[in-house]
Backbone as CSV, one residue per row, in Angstrom:
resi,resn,N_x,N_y,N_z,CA_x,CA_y,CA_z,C_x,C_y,C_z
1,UNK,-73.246,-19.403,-8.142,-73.816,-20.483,-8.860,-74.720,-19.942,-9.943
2,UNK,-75.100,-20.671,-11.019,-75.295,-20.141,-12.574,-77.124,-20.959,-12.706
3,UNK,-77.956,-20.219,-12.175,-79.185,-20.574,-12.311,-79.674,-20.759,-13.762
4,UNK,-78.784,-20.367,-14.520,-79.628,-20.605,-15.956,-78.528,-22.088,-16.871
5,UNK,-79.741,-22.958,-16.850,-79.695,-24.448,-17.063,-78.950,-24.166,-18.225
6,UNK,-79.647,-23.715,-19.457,-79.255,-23.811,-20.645,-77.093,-23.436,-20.990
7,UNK,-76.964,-22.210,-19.903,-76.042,-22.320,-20.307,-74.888,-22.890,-19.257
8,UNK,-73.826,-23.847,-19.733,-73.084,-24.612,-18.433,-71.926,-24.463,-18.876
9,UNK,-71.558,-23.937,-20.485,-69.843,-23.563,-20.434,-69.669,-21.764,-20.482
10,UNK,-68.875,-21.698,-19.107,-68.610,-20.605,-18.736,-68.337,-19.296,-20.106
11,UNK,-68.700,-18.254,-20.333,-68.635,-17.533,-21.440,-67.060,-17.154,-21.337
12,UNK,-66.500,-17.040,-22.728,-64.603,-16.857,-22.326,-64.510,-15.823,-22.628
13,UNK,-63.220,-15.284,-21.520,-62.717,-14.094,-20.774,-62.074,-13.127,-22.051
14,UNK,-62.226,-11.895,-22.186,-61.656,-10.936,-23.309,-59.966,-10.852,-22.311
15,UNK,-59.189,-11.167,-23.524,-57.609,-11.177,-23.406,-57.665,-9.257,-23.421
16,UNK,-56.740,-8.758,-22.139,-56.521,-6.908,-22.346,-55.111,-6.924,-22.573
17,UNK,-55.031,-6.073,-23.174,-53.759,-5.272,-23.771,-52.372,-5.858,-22.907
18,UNK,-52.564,-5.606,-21.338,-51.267,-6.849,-20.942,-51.321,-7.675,-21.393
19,UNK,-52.323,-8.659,-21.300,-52.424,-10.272,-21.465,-51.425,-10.784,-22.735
20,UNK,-51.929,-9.686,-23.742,-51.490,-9.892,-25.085,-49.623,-9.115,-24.890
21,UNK,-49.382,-8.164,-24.265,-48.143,-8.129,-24.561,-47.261,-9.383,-23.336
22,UNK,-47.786,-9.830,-22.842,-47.177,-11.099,-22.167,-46.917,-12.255,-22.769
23,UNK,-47.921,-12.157,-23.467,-48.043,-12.922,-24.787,-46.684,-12.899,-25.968
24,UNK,-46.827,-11.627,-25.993,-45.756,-11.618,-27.511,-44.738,-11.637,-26.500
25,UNK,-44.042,-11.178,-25.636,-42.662,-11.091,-24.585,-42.603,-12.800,-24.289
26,UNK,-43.556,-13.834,-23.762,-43.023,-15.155,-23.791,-42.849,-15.506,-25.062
27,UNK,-43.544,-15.459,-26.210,-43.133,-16.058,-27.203,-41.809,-15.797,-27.948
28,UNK,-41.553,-13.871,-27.860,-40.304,-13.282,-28.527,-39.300,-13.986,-27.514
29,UNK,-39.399,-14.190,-26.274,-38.454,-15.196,-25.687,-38.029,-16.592,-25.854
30,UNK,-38.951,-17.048,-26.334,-38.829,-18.293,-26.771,-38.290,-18.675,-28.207
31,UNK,-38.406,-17.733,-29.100,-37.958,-17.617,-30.168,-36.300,-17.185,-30.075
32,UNK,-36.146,-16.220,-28.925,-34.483,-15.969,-28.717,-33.699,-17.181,-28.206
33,UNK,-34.738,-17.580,-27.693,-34.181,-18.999,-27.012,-33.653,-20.200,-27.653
34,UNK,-34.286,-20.299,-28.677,-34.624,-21.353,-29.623,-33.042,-21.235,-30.405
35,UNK,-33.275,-19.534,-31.123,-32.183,-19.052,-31.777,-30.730,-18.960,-31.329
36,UNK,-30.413,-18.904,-29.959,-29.687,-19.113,-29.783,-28.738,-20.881,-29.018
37,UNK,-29.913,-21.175,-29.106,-29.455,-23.034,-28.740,-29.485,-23.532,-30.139
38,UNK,-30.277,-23.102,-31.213,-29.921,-23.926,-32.489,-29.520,-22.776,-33.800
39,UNK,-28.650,-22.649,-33.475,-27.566,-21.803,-34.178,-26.357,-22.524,-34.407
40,UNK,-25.857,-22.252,-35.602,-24.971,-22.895,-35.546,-23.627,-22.725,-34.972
41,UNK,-22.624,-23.342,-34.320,-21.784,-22.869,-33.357,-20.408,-22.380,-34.130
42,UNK,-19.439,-21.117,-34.113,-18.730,-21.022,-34.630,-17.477,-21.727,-34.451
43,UNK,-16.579,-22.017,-35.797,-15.719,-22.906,-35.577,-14.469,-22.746,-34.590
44,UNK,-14.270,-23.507,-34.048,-12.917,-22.738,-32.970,-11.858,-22.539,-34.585
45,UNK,-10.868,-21.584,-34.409,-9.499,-21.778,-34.998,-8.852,-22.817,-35.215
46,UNK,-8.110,-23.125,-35.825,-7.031,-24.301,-35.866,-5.811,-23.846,-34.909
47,UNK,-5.091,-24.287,-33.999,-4.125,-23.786,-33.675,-3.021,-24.201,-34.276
48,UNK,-2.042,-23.517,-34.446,-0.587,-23.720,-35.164,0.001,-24.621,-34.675
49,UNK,0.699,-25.615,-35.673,1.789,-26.651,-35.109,2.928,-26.135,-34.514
50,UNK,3.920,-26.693,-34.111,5.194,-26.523,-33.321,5.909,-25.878,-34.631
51,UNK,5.848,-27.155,-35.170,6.977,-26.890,-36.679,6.766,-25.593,-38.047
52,UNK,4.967,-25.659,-37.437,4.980,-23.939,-38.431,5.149,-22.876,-37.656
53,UNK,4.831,-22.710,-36.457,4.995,-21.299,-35.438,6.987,-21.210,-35.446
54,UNK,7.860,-22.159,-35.750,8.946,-22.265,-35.753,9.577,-21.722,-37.146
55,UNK,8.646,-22.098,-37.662,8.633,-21.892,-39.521,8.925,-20.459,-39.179
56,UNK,7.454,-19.841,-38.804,7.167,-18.265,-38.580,8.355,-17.897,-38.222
57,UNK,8.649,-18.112,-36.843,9.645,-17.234,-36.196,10.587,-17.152,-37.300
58,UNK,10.986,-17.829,-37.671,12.601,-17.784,-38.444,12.507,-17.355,-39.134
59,UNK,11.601,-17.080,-40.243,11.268,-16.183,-41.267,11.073,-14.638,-40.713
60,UNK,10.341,-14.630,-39.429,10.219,-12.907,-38.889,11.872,-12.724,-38.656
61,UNK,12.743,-13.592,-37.864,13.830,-13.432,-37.750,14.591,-12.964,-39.162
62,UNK,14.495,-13.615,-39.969,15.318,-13.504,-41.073,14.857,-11.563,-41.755
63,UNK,13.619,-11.451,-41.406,13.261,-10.282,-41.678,13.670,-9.283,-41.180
64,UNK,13.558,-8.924,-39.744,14.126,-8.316,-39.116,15.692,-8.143,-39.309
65,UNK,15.864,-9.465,-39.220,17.654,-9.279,-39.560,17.677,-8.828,-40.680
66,UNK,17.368,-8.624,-41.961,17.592,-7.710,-42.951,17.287,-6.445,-42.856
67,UNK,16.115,-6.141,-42.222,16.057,-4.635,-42.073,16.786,-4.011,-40.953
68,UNK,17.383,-4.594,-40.416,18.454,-4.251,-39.330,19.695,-4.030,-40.144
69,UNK,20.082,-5.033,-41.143,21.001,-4.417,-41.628,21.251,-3.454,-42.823
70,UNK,19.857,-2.889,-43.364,19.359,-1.902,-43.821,19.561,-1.135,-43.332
71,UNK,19.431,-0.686,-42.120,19.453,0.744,-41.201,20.722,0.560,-40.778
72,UNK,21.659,-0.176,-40.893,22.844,-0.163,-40.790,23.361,0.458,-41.788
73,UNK,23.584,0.339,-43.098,23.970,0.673,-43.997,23.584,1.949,-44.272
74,UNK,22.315,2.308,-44.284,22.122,3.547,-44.127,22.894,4.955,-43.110
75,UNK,22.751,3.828,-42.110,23.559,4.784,-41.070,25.250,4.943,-41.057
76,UNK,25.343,4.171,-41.895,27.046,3.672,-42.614,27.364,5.063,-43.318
77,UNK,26.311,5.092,-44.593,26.420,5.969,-45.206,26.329,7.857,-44.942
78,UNK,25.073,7.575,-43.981,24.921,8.999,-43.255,26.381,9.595,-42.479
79,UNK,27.355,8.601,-42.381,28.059,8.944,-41.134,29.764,9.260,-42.208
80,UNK,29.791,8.292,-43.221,30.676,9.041,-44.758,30.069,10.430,-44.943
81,UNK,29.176,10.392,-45.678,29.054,12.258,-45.578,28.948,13.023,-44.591
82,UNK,28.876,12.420,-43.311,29.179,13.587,-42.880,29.971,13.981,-42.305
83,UNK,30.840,13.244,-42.167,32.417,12.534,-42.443,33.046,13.849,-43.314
84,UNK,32.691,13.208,-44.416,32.886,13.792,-45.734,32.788,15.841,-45.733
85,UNK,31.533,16.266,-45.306,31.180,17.551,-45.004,32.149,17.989,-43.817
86,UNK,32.530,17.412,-42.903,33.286,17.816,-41.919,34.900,17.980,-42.547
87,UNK,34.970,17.059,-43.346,36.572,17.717,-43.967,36.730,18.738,-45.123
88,UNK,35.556,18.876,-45.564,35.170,20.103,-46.198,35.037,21.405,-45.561
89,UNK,34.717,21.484,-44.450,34.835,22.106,-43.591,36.071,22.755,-42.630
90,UNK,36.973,21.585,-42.838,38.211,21.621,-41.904,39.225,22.366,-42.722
91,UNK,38.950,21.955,-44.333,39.781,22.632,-45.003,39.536,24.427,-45.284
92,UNK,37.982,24.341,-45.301,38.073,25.755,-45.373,38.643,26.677,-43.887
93,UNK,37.940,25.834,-42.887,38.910,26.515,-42.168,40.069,26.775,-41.626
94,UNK,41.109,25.704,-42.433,42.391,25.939,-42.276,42.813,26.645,-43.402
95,UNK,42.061,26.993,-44.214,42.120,28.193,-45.548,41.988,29.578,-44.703
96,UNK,41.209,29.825,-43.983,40.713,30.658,-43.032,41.358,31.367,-42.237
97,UNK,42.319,30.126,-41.146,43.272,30.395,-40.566,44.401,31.304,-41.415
98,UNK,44.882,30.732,-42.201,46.160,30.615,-43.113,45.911,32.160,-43.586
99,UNK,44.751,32.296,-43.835,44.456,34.098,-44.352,44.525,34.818,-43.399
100,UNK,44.121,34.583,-42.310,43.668,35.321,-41.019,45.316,35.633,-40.331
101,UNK,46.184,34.310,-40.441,47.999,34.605,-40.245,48.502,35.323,-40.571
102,UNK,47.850,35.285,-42.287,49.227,36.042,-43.275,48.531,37.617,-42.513
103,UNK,47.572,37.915,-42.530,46.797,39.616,-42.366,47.286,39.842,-40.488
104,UNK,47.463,38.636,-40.081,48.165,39.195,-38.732,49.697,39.305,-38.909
105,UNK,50.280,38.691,-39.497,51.787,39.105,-39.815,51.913,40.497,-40.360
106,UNK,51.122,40.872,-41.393,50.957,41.811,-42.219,50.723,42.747,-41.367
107,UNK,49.870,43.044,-40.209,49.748,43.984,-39.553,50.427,44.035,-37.762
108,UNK,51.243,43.528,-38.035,52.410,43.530,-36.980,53.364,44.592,-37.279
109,UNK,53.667,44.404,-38.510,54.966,45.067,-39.056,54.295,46.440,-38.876
């Protein structure tokens, strides 16, 4: 009990170094808080209709099917020359043969 009349409102308490970082930690919380309930919300996507995801496909289809028959043609062509190199080949070595006969006849006799 406080024998001295004159004074009757209690003298106020010095805030310490916790007090004050409790301080800024509720408020920086409350401020995250705030920020994230009034933010603005991002928009969902639109999702694709029936008739454009159908659109899509047929167009990837149509794509694919051309470069499919790109690598066809290509492989058309790879398979003429080498086609082509293989009878180049066949002839020299039936040139080959034909020399290699006459020099075995030749050395029979």
């Amino acid at each position: 009990m406080n024998t001295n009349l004159n004074s009757q409102v209690p003298s106020p308490r010095a805030v310490t170094g916790e007090g004050w970082a409790t301080i800024a930690g509720v408020i920086g919380t409350a401020l995250l808080l705030a920020k994230k309930i009034l933010a603005p919300k991002a928009a969902k996507p639109e999702l694709m209709s029936r008739a454009d995801f159908y659109a899509e496909l047929l167009d990837l289809k149509d794509d694919m099917h051309a470069n499919h028959l790109a690598i066809l043609e290509k492989l058309e062509a790879n398979h003429r020359e080498l086609l082509a190199a293989l009878d180049r080949q066949v002839s020299r070595i039936n040139t080959l043969e034909t020399g290699l006969a006459r020099v075995d006849e030749r050395t029979r006799k």
